[in-house]
FIGUGU-40110 format. One record per residue (C-alpha): residue number from 1; residue in three letters; x, y, z. Coordinates in Angstrom, 2 decimals, padded with zeros to 5 digits. Each point is the difference from the previous one (the first is absolute). Layout:
+-----+------+---------+---------+---------+
|  nr | rest |      c1 |      c2 |      c3 |
+-----+------+---------+---------+---------+
| NUM |  ALA |       X |       Y |       Z |
...
+-----+------+---------+---------+---------+
//
This chain:
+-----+------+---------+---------+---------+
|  nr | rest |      c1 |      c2 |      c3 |
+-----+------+---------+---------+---------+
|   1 |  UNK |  085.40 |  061.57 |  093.48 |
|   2 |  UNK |  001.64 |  000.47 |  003.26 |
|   3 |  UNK |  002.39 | -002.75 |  001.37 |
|   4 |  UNK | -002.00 | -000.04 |  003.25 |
|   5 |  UNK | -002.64 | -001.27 | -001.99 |
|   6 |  UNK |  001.35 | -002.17 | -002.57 |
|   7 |  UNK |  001.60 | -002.13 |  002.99 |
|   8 |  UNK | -003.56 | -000.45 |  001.68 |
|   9 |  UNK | -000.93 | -001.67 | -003.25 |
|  10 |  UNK |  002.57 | -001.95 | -000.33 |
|  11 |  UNK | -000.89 | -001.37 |  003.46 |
|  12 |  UNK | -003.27 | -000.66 | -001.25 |
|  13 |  UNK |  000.92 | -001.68 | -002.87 |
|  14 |  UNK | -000.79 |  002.65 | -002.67 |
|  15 |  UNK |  003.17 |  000.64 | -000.65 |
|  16 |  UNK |  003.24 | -001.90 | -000.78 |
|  17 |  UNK |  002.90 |  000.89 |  002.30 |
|  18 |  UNK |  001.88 |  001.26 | -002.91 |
|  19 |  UNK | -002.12 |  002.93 | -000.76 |
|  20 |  UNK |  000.67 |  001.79 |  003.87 |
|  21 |  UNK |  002.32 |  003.08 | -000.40 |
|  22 |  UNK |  001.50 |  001.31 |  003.50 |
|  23 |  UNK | -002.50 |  002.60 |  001.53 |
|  24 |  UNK |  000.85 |  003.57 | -000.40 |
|  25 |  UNK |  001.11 |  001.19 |  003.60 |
|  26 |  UNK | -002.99 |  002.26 |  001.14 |
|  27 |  UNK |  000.98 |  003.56 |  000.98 |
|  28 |  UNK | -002.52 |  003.26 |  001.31 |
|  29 |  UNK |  000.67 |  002.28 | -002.62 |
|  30 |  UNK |  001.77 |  000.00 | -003.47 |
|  31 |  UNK |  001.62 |  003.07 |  000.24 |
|  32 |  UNK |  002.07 |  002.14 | -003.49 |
|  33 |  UNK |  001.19 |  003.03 |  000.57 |
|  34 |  UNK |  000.47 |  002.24 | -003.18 |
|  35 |  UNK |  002.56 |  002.78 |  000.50 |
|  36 |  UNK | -000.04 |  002.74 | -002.66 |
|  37 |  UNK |  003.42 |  001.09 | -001.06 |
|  38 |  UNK | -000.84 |  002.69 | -002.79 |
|  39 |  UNK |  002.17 |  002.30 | -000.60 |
|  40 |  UNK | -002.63 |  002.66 |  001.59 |
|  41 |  UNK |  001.45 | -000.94 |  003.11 |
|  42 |  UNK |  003.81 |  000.79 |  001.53 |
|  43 |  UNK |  002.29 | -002.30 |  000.60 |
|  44 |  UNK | -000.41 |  001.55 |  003.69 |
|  45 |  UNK | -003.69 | -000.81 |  000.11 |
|  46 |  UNK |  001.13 | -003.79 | -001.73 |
|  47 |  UNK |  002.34 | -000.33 |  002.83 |
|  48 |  UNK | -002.92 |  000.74 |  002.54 |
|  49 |  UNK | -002.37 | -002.36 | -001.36 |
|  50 |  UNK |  002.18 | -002.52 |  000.29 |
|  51 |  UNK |  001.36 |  000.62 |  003.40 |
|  52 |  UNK | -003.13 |  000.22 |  000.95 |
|  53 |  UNK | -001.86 | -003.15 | -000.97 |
|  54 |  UNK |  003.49 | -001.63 |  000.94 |
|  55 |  UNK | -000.74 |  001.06 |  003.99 |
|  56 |  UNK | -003.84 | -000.37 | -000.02 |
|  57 |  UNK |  000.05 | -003.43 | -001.25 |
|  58 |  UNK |  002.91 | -000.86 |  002.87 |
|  59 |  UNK | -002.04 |  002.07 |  002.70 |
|  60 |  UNK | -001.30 | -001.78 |  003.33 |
|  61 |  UNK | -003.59 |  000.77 | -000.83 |
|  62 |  UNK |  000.04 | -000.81 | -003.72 |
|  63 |  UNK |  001.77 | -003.22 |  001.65 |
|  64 |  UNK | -002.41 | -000.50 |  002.23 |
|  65 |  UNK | -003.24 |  000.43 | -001.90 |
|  66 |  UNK |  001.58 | -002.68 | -002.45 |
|  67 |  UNK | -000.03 | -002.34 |  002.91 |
|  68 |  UNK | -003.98 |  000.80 |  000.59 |
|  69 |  UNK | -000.95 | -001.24 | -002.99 |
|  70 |  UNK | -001.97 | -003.37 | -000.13 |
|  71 |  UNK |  003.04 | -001.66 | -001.15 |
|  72 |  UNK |  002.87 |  002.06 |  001.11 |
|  73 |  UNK |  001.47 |  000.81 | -003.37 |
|  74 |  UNK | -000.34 |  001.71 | -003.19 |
|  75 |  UNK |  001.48 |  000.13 | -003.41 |
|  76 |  UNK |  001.68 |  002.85 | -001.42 |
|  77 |  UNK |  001.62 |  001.52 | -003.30 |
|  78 |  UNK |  001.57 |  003.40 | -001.42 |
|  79 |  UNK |  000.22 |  001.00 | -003.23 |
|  80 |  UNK |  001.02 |  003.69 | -000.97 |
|  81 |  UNK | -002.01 |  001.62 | -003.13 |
|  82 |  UNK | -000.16 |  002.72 | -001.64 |
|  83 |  UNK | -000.73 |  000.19 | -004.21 |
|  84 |  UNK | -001.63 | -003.70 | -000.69 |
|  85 |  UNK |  002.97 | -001.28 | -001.36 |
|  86 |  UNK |  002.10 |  001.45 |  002.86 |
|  87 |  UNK | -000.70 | -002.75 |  002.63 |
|  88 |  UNK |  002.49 | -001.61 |  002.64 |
|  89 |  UNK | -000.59 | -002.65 |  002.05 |
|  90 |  UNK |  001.81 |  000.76 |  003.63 |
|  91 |  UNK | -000.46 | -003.29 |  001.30 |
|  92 |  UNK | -002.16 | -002.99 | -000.85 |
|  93 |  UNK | -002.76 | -001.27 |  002.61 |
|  94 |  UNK |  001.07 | -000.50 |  003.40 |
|  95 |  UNK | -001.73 | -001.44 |  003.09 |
|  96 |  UNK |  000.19 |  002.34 |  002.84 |
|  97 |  UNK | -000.50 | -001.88 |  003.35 |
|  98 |  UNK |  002.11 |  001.36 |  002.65 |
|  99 |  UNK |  002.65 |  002.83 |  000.50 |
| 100 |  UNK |  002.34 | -001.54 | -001.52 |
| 101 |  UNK | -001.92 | -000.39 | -003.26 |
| 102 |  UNK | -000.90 |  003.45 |  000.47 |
| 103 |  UNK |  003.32 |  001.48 |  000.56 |
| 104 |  UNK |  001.37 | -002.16 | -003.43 |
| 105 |  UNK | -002.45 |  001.53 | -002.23 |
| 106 |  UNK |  000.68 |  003.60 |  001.64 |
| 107 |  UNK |  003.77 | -000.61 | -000.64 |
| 108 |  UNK | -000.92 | -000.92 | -003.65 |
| 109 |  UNK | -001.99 |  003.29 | -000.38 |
| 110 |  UNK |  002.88 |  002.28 |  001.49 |
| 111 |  UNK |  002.58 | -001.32 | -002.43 |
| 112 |  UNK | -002.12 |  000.76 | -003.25 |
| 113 |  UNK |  001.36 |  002.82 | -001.68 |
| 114 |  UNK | -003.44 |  001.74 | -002.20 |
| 115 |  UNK |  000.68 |  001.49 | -002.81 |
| 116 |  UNK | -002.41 |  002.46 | -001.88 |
| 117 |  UNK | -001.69 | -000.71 | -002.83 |
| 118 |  UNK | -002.11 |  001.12 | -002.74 |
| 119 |  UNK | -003.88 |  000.69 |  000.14 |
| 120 |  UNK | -002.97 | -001.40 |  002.67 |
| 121 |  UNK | -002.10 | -002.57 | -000.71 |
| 122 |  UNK | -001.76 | -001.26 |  002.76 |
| 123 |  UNK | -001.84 | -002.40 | -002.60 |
| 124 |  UNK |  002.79 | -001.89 | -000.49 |
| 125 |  UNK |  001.53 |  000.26 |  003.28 |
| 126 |  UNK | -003.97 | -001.30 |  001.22 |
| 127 |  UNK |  000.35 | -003.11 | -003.78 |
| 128 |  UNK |  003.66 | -000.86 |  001.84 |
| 129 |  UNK | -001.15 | -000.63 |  003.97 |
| 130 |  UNK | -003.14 | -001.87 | -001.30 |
| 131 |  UNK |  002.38 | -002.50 | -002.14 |
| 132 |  UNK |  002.08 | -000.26 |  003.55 |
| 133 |  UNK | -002.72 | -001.79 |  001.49 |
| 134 |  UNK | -000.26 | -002.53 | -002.81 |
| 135 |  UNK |  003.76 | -001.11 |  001.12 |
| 136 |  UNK | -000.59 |  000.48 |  003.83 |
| 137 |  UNK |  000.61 | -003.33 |  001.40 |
| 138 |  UNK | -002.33 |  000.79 |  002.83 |
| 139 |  UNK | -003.57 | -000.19 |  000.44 |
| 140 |  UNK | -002.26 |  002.80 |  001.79 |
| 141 |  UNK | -003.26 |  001.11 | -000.32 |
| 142 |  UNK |  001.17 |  003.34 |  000.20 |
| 143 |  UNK |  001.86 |  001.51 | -002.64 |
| 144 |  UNK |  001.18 |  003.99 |  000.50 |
| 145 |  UNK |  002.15 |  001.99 | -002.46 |
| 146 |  UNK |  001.51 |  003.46 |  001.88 |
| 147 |  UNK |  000.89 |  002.22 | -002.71 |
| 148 |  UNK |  001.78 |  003.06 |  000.37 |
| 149 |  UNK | -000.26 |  003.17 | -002.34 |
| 150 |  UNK |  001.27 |  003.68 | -000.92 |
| 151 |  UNK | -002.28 |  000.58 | -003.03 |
| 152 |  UNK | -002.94 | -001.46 | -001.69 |
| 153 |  UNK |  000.08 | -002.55 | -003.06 |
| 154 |  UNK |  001.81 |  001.45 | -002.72 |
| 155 |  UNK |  001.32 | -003.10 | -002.24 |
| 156 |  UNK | -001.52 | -003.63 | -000.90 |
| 157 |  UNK | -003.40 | -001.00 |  000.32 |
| 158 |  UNK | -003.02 |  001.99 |  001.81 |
| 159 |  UNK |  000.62 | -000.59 |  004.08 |
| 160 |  UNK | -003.73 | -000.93 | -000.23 |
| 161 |  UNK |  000.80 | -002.71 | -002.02 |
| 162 |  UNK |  002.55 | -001.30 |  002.42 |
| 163 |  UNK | -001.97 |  000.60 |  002.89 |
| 164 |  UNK | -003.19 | -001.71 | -001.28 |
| 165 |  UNK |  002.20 | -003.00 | -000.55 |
| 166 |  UNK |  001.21 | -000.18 |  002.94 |
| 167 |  UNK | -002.70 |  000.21 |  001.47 |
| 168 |  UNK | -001.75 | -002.37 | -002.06 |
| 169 |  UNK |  003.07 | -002.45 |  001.46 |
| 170 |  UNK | -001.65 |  000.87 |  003.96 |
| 171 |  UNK |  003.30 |  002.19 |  000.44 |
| 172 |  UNK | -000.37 |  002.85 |  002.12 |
| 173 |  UNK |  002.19 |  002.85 | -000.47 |
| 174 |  UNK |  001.11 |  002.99 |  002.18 |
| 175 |  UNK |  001.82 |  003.04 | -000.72 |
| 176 |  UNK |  002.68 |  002.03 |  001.54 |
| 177 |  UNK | -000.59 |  003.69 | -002.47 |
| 178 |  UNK |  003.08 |  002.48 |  001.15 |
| 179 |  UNK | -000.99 |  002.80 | -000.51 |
| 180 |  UNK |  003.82 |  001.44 |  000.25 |
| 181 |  UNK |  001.11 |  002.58 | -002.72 |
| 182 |  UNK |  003.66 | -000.07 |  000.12 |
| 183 |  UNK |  001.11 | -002.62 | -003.33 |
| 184 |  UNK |  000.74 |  001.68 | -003.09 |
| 185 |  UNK | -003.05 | -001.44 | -001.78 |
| 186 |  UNK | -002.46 |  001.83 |  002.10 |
| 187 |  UNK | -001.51 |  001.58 | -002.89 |
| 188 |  UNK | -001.95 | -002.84 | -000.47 |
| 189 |  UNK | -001.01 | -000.49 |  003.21 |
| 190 |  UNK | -003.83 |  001.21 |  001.15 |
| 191 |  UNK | -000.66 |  001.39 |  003.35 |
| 192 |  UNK | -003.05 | -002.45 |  000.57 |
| 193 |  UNK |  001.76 | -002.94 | -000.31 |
| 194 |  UNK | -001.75 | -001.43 |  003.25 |
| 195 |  UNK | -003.43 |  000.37 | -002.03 |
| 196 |  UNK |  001.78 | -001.43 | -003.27 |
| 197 |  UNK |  000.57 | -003.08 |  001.78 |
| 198 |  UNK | -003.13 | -000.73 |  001.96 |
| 199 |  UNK | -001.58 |  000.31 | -002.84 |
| 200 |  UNK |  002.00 | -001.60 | -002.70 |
| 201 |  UNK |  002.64 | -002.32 |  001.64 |
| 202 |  UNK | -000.90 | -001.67 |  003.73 |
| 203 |  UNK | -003.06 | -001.97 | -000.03 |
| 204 |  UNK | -001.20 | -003.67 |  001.32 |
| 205 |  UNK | -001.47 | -001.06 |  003.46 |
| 206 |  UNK |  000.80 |  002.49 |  003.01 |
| 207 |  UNK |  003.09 |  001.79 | -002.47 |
| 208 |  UNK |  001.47 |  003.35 |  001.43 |
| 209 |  UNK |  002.53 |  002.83 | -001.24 |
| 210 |  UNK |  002.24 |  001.70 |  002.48 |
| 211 |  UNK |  001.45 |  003.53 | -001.72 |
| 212 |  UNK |  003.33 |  001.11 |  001.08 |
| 213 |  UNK |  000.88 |  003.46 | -000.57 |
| 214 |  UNK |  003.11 |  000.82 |  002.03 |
| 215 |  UNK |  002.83 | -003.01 | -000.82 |
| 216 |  UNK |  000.37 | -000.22 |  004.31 |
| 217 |  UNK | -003.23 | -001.06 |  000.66 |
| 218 |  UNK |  000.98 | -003.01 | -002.96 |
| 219 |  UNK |  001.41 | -002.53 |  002.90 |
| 220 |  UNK | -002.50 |  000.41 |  002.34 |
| 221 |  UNK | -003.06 | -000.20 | -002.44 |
| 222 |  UNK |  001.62 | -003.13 | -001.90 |
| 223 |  UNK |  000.71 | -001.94 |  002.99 |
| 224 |  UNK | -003.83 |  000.98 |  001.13 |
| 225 |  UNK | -001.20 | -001.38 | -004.18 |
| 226 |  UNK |  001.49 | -003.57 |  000.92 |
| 227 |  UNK | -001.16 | -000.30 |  003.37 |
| 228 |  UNK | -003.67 |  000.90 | -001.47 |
| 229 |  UNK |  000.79 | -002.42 | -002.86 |
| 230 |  UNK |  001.24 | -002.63 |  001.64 |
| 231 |  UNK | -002.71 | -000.12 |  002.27 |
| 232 |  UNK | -002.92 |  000.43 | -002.57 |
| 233 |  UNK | -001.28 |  002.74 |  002.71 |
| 234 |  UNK | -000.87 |  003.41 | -001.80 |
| 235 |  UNK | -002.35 |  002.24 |  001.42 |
| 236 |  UNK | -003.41 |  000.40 | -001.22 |
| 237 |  UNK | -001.04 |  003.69 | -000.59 |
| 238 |  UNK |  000.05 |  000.59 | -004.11 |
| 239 |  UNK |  000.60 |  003.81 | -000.16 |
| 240 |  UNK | -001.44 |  001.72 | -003.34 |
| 241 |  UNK |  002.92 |  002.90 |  000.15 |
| 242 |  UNK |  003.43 | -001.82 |  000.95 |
| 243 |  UNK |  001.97 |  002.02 |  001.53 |
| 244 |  UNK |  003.40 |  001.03 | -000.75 |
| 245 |  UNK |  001.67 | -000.90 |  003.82 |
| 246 |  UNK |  001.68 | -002.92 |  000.41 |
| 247 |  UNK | -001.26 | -000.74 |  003.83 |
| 248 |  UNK | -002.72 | -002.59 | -001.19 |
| 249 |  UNK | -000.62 | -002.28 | -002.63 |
| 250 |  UNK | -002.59 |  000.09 | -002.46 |
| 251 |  UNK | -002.21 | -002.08 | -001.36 |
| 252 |  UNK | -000.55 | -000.60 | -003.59 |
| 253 |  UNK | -002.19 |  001.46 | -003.09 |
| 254 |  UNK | -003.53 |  001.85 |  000.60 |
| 255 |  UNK | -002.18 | -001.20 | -002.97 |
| 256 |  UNK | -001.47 |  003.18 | -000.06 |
| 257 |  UNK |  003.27 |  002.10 | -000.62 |
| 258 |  UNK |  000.96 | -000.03 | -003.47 |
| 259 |  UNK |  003.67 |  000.63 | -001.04 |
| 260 |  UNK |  002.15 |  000.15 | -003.46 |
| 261 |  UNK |  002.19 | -002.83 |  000.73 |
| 262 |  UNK |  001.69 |  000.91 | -003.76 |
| 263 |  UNK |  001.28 |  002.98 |  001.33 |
| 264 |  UNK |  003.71 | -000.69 |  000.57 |
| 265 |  UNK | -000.09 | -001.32 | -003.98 |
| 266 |  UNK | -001.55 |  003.31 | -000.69 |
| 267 |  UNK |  002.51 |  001.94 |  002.26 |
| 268 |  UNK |  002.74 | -001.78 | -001.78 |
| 269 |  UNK | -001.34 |  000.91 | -003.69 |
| 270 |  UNK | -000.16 |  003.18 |  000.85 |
| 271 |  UNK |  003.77 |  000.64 |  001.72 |
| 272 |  UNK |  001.97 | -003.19 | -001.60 |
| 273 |  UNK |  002.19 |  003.02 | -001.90 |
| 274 |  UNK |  001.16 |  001.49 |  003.10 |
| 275 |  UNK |  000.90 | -003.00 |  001.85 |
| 276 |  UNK |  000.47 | -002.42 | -002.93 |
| 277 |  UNK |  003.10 | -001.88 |  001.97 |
| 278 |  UNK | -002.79 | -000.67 |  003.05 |
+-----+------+---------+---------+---------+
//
């Protein structure tokens, strides 16, 4: 039961004053990024993902479209992920009001140090942001999980799994596919990973992907993500081919479209003997 709640019956008697808790502070959006460190991906391409969410979060119009929100704030996490029992929390939940808050978390971000780890599973990166809202000390009606990717599912439960209980939470999550093939593991990488994760990972009210395929455009197009997150503003068109540019993002799954969302476990059957330190 909320605490708004519980103290309006306590006023009306329903209640005894020893059963109010302190209200959750209300924020616009509940917001975990998931950053995938597997070991598909350089340190050099590490290095740019987390430059670059540290300057988009810090950036005037990331700033400023946190300040537009009905309450002027939102609450934000980081974990790193990359097999489902390689998981590390960057920092905790944070209220982001103002610059200041912004420019904290940022600095937090630019002195983590990823390191690369074994396997991909998006399920349990997708089973470890859904247990991060059970501990957010914040209340929102909108809850968003951003996670990034080089490869599809390849370890721990089905990713349909994970999405369908997320979903089944009300969480909505996006995806940031980079389509980049520069990390040693790229032999288990597909080149349709854009498709791979409009149809199998992002999903809930109004969710988007945006692909990056050249590691420069990563700055811009995150900083554009959060501004589109924050603000709960995506557009509306719902493409049936998704294309590979990152200049717009896209919405999520067509129903119609059917895709084999077991196909990085299949991929990594089939080529575990060549890359069996991946």
């Amino acid at each position: 039961m909320a605490g708004w709640l519980k103290c309006l019956m306590v006023m009306a008697g329903l209640l005894p004053a020893t059963s109010v808790v302190r209200a959750q502070e209300p924020v616009d959006v509940a917001l975990v990024l998931a950053i995938d460190v597997s070991r598909s991906m350089s340190p050099e391409e590490l290095a740019i993902q987390r430059d670059g969410y540290a300057a988009a979060l810090k950036h005037p119009d990331v700033v400023r479209a946190i300040a537009q929100g009905a309450y002027g704030r939102i609450a934000i996490t980081m974990f790193e992920w990359a097999g489902d029992t390689s998981i590390r929390d960057v920092f905790d939940w944070t209220l982001v009001k103002s610059r200041q808050d912004a420019d904290r978390v940022a600095d937090v971000i630019s002195r983590s140090r990823p390191v690369g780890q074994r396997r991909t599973s998006i399920s349990g990166a997708l089973a470890h942001a859904v247990a991060r809202f059970d501990a957010a000390p914040f209340e929102s009606l909108r809850k968003v999980i951003d996670v990034s990717g080089d490869g599809p599912n390849n370890q721990g439960g089905p990713v349909l799994a994970a999405r369908a209980a997320a979903l089944e939470r009300q969480v909505v999550i996006n995806g940031l596919p980079l389509m980049t093939d520069s990390g040693a593991g790229r032999g288990f990488n597909i080149d349709d990973l854009d498709r791979y994760y409009a149809q199998c990972v992002i999903g809930g009210p109004g969710s988007f992907l945006v692909p990056v395929t050249d590691w420069q455009q990563f700055p811009e197009t995150i900083r554009r993500k959060l501004i589109l997150e924050i603000g709960g503003n995506v557009p509306r068109e719902e493409p049936t081919v998704l294309p590979t540019a990152a200049s717009a993002p896209q919405r999520s799954n067509n129903p119609i479209e059917t895709y084999d969302c077991l196909i990085g476990e299949k991929i990594w059957e089939q080529r575990q003997w060549v890359f069996d330190d991946r």
